[in-house]
C-alpha positions in Angstrom: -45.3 125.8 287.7 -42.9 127.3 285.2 -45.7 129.7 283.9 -46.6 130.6 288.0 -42.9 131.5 288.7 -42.1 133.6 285.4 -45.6 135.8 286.4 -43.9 136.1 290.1 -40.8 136.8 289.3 -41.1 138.6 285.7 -37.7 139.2 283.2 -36.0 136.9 286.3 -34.0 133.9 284.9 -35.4 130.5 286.0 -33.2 127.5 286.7 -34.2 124.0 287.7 -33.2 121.2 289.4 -34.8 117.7 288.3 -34.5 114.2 289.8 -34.9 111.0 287.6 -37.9 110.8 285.4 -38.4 115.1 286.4 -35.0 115.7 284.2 -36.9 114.4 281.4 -40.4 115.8 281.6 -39.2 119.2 281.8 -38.5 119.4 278.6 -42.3 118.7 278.0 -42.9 121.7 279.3 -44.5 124.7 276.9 -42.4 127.0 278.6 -39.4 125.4 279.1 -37.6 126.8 276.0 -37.6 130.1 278.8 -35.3 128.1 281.1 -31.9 129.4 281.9 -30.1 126.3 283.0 -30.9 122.9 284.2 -29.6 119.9 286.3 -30.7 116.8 286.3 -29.7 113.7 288.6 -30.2 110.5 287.4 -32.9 111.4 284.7 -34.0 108.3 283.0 -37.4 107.6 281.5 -37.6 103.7 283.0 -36.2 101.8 279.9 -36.0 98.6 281.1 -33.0 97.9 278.8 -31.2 100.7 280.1 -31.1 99.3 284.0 -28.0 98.2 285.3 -27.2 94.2 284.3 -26.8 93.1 287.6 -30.5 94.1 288.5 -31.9 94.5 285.6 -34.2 90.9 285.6 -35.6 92.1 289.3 -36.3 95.4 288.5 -38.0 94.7 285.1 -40.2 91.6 287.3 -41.1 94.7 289.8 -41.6 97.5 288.2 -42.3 96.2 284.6 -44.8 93.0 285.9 -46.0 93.1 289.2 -46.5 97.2 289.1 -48.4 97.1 286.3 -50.8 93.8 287.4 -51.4 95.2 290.7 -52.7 98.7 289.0 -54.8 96.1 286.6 -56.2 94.7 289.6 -57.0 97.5 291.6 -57.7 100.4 289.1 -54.1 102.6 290.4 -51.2 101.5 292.0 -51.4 101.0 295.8 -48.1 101.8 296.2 -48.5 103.9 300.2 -50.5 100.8 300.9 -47.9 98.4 300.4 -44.5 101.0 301.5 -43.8 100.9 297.8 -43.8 104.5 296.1 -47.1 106.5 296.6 -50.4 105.6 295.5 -50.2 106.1 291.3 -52.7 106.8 288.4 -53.0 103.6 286.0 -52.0 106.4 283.2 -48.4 106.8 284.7 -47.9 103.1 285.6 -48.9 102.5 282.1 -46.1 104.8 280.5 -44.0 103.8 283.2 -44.4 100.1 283.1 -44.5 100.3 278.7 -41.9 102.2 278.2 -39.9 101.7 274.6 -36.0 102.5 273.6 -38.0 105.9 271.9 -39.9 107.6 273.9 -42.4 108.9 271.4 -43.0 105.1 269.7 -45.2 105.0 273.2 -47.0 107.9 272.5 -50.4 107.9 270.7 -50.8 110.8 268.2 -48.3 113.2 269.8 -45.1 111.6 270.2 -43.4 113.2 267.5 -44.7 116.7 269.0 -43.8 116.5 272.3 -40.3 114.8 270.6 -40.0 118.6 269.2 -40.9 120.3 272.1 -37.5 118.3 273.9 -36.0 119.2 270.7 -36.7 123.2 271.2 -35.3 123.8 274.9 -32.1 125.9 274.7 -31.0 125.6 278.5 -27.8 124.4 278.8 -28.2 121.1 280.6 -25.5 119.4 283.7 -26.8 115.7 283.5 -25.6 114.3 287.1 -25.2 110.5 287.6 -23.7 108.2 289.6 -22.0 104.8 289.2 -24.1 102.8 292.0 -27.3 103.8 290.2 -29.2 100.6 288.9 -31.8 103.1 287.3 -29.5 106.1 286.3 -26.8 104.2 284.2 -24.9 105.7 281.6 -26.9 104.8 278.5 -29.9 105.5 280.7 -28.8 109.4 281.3 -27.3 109.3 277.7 -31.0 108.2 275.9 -32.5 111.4 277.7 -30.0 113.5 277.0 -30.4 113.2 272.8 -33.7 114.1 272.3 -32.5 117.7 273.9 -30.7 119.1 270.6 -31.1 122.1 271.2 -29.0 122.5 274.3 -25.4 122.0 275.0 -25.1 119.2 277.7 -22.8 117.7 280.0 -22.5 114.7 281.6 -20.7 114.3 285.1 -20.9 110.6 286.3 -19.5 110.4 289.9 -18.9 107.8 292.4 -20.2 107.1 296.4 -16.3 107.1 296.6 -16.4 111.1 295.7 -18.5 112.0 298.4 -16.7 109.2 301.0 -19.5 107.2 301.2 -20.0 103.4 300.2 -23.3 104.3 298.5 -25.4 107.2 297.0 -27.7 104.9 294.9 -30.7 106.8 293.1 -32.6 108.2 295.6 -29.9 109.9 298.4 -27.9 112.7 296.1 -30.4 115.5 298.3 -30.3 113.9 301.5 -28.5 116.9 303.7 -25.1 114.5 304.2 -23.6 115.0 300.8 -24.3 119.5 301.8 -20.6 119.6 301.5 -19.6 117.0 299.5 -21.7 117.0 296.2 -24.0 119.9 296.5 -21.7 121.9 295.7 -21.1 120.6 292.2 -24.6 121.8 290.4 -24.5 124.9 292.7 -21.6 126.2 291.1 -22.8 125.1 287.9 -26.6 127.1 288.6 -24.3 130.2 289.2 -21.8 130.1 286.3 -22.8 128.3 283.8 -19.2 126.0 284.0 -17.8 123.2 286.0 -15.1 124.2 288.1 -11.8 122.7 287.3 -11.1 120.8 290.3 -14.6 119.3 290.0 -14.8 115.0 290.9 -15.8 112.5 288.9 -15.8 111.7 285.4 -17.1 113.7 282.5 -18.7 111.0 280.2 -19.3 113.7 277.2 -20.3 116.6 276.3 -23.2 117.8 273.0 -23.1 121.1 271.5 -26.4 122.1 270.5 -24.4 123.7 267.6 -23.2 120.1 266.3 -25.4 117.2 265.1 -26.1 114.3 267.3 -22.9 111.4 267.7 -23.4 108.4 265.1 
């Protein structure tokens, strides 16, 4: 999709905008060391570890044990059959459902290349998560963002209380409600490069691709 775009639109900067486990595999893309900027919302790679405590035992029996037998049983995952996701290749369940605390120790043969390719994106990156988020926690968004050292990211952790809402959760941040309220928060990021001052919620930290990674 990168490669289509950058042939439409030639010597025109590309941004992008990536939900969950899409923050992540952008960087897996050959040409995403030609990005401009990129926001991500809740990108995680499904480390079990990283889910939030409270829900962590239901969501690892889910997605972890009963995802992966039903695909054993049935040859994918019949997820539209039973409301549960879409129907999904046994080769994503399987990274999905195996996933380790490094993403490469999964990977057979090419782990430690497609570690680089993360490595070699020079976007700047706005990591968006929020606090109700039993997928997108903190060390969840943080585990992503170190394998991009190349880039200078941010991370801006907000609250359901910052958009006057009880809950955003993982899924609703692009549901047209939050328009007004959050959408303008990457926007202005996509268009300047910089958070405005007045911006909610909390900055959790910020890498410089200049700097080595935090001990």
């Amino acid at each position: 999709m990168l490669r289509h775009v950058s042939s439409l639109l030639p010597g025109r900067p590309i941004d992008v905008v990536a939900h969950s486990i899409g923050g992540f595999v952008t960087g897996l893309a050959a040409s995403a060391p030609k990005l401009r900027r990129i926001v991500t919302m809740g990108a995680q790679y499904a480390y079990w570890r990283d889910y939030a405590p409270a829900s962590r035992l239901g969501m690892l029996a889910k997605w972890h044990v009963a995802m992966p037998a039903l695909t054993a049983l049935y040859g994918y995952f019949p997820g539209r059959r039973l409301g549960w996701l879409e129907d999904t290749p046994s080769g994503v369940v399987r990274d999905w459902a195996f996933s380790r605390a490094r993403f490469e120790a999964a990977r057979r043969g090419d782990g430690e290349s497609l570690r680089r390719r993360l490595g070699a994106v020079t976007a700047p990156i706005l990591a968006l998560s929020v606090t109700d988020d039993p997928f997108g926690t903190v060390p969840a968004i943080e585990r992503v963002l170190d394998y991009f050292t190349g880039s200078d990211r941010t991370h801006l952790r907000l609250s359901p209380g910052t958009a006057g809402v009880a809950e955003i959760g993982h899924f609703a941040f692009f549901h047209s409600r939050f328009e007004h309220s959050l959408w303008p928060i990457p926007l202005a990021w996509l268009r300047t490069g910089a958070l405005p001052d007045t911006v909610p919620g909390e900055a959790v930290g910020y890498r410089s691709a200049s700097l080595p990674p935090a001990k």
